[in-house]
Steps between C-alpha positions, in 0.01 A plus 500: 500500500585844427579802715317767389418770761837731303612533172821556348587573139862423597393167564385463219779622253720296667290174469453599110866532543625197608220304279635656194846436606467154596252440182220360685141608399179532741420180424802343619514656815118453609539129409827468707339689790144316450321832491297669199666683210302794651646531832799499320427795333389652793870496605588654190309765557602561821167477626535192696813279698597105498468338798839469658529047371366692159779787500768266554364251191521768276860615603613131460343536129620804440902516711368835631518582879221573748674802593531637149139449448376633810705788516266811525682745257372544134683361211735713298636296238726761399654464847875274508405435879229224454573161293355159481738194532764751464398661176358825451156521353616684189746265398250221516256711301787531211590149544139412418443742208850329370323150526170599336703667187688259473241265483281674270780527255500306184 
């Protein structure tokens, strides 16, 4: 069950984050945590938390930390302070624009 009494867009960037990082879709992540595709969303919105047995399935799915998720401040992806797994947003953004040209090419 979900927490739901405060919201945090934070939250939810950073579990849109670390899904996109660790290519795992909705679907992946509400079968692995035996919850609905909607209350997953609901956590990518920011608009609702994971129980704490539900938090710590979806870092071991994801290799991000508790901490990092939880961490009150927004997101600045610009920033060099925050990475996940030890690489900066960004770079993973480039790396995954790389992969899709390259895969799209001819």
């Amino acid at each position: 069950m979900s927490r739901e009494s405060t919201t945090s867009p934070a939250f939810g960037q950073r579990i849109r984050a670390a899904m996109a990082v660790a290519r795992v879709s909705r679907q992946e992540i509400a079968r692995a945590c035996n919850i609905s595709v909607q209350a997953v969303q609901r956590w990518c919105d920011g608009t609702a938390y994971p129980s704490s047995s539900k938090l710590m399935t979806f870092c071991e799915i994801t290799g991000c930390s508790a901490e990092w998720l939880l961490w009150p401040h927004p997101v600045d992806i610009r920033s060099t302070d925050w990475a996940i797994n030890g690489t900066h947003i960004k770079n993973i953004v480039r790396q995954c624009m790389d992969e899709m040209a390259s895969e799209a090419a001819p």
